[in-house]
C-alpha positions in Angstrom: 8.0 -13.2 10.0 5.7 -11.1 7.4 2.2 -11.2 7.9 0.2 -10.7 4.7 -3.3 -10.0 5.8 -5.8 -12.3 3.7 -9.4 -10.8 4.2 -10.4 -11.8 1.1 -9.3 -9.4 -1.4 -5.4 -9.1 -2.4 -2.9 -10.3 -4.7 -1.6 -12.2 -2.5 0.1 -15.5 -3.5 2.3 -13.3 -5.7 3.6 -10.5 -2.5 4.2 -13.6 -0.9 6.3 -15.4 -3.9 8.7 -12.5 -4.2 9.4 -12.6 -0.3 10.4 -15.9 -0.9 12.3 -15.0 -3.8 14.0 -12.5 -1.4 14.3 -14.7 1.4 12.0 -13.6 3.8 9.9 -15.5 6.0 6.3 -14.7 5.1 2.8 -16.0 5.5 -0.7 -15.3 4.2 -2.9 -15.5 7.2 -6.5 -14.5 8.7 -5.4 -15.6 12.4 -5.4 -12.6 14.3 -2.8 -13.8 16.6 -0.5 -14.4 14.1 -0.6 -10.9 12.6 0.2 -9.6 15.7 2.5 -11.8 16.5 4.4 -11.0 13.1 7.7 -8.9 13.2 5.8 -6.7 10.0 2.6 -6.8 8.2 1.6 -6.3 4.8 -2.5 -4.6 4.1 -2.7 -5.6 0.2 -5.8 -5.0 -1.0 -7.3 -5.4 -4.9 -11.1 -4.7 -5.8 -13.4 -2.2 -4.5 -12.9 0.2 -1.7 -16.6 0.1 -0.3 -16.2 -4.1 0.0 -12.7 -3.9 1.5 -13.1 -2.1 4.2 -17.1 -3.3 5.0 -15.2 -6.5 4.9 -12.1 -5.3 7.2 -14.6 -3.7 9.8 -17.5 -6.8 10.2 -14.0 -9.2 10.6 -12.2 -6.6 13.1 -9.3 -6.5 10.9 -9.1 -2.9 12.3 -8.5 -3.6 15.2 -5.1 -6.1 14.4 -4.3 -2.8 12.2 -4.1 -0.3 14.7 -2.7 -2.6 17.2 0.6 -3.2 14.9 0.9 0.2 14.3 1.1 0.9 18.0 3.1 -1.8 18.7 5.6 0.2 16.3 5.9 -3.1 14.1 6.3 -2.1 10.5 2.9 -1.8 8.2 2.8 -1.9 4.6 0.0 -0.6 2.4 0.0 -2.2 -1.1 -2.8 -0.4 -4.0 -6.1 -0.4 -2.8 -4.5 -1.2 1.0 -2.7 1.7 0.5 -5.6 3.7 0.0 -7.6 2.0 2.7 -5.5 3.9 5.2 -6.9 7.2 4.9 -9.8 9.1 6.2 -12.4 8.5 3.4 -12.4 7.6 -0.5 -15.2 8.7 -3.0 -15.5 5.1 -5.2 -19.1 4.8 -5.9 -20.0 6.9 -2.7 -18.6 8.1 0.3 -16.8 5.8 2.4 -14.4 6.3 5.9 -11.3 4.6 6.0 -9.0 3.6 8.5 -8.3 7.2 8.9 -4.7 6.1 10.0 -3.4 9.0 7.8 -5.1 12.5 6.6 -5.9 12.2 2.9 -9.2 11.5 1.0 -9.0 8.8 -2.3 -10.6 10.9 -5.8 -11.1 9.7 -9.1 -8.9 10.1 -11.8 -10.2 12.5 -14.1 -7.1 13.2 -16.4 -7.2 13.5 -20.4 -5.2 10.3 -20.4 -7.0 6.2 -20.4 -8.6 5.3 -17.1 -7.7 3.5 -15.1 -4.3 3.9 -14.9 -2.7 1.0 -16.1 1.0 0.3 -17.0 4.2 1.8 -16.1 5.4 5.1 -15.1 7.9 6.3 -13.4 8.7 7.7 -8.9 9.6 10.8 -8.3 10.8 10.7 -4.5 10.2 13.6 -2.2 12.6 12.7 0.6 15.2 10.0 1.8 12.5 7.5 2.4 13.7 4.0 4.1 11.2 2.1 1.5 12.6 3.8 -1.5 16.5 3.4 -0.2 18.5 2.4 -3.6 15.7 3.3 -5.9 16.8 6.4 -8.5 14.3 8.5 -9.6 12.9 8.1 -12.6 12.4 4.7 -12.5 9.3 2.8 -13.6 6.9 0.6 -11.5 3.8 -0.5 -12.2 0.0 0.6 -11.5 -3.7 -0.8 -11.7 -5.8 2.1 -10.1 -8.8 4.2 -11.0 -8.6 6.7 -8.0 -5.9 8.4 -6.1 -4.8 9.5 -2.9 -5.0 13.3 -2.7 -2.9 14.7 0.5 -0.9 18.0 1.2 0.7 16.0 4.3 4.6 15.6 4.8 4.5 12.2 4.7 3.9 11.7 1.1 7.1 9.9 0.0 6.7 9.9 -4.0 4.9 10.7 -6.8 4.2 10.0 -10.1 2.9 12.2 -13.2 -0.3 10.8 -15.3 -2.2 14.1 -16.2 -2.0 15.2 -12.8 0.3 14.9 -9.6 -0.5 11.6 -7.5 1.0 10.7 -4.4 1.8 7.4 -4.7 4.1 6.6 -2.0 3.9 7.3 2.1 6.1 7.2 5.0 5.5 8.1 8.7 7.1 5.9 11.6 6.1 2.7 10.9 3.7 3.3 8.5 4.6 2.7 5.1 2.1 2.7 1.5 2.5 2.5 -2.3 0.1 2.8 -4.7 1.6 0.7 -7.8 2.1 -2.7 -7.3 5.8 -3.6 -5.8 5.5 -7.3 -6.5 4.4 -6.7 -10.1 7.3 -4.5 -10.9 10.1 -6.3 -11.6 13.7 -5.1 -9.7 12.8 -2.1 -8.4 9.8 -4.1 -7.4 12.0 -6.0 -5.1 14.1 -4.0 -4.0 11.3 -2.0 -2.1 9.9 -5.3 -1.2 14.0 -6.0 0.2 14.0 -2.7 1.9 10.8 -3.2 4.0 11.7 -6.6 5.0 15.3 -4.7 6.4 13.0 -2.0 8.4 
């Protein structure tokens, strides 16, 4: 089963809809047994960085976190979960993540329209297991305002909007994408198919 962590803030009916469209057994949930229970677990995440993870901390959310992730169980970051998992991110302040991963979350300041919304295109870095069967080049889509910025070799994909963004991460069983899978039609689900096969 896929646990998709409901603390409050997350597109979550629709992550879960195309699991079912794929066939995988998921569940929303805010039981902390169940999450750890779960074979994999989804972080989604929509809103403001500051709330998320004030909100993740007072409901030791953290804790479940960390506990899958050394339990080697599969861990997906989705948008603003995805940026949750680093060491700090500068939305209206200063603000420490879960510091799972090195990396800091910027705002955008390209000459382009912010935030970033709409399609554009993945340029993959290596053979990653969440990006199996997906080409280069093609689109997916993104709500976001800030980015992760990160030098580290785990940085999966990127994606060109005045600037280089990291938008997709990979280390053991720690997995992260900035754009929104379940929002992106076939490619979409086939990342969505590829994590529930991890």
């Amino acid at each position: 089963m896929i646990a998709i962590i409901d603390y409050g803030m997350g597109n979550l009916s629709s992550v879960k809809n195309a699991f079912d469209f794929l066939g995988y057994p998921s569940k929303i949930t805010q039981d902390k047994d169940e999450i750890l229970r779960a074979d994999k677990v989804i972080l989604p995440g929509v809103g403001a960085f500051e709330d998320a993870i004030g909100t993740i901390k007072k409901d030791g959310y953290d804790e479940i976190i960390y506990k899958t992730i050394d339990n080697q169980k599969p861990l997906l970051g989705i948008c603003l979960g995805f940026q949750l998992m680093f060491d700090k991110s500068y939305e209206f302040g200063e603000f420490e993540g879960l510091k799972i991963l090195k990396g800091e979350i910027k705002k955008l300041e390209v000459p382009l329209k912010v935030p970033h919304v709409g399609w554009n295109s993945i340029n993959k870095t290596f053979d990653s297991k969440l990006f199996k069967n997906i080409e280069n080049g093609q689109f997916v889509y993104f709500v976001h305002s800030y980015y992760l910025e990160s030098k580290e070799n785990f940085v999966s994909a990127y994606t060109e909007y005045g600037t280089n963004m990291a938008i997709g991460i990979e280390k053991n069983n720690i997995f992260g994408v900035q754009f929104h899978p379940e929002k992106s039609g076939k490619v979409g689900l086939q990342l969505l198919k590829n994590f529930g096969d991890i």
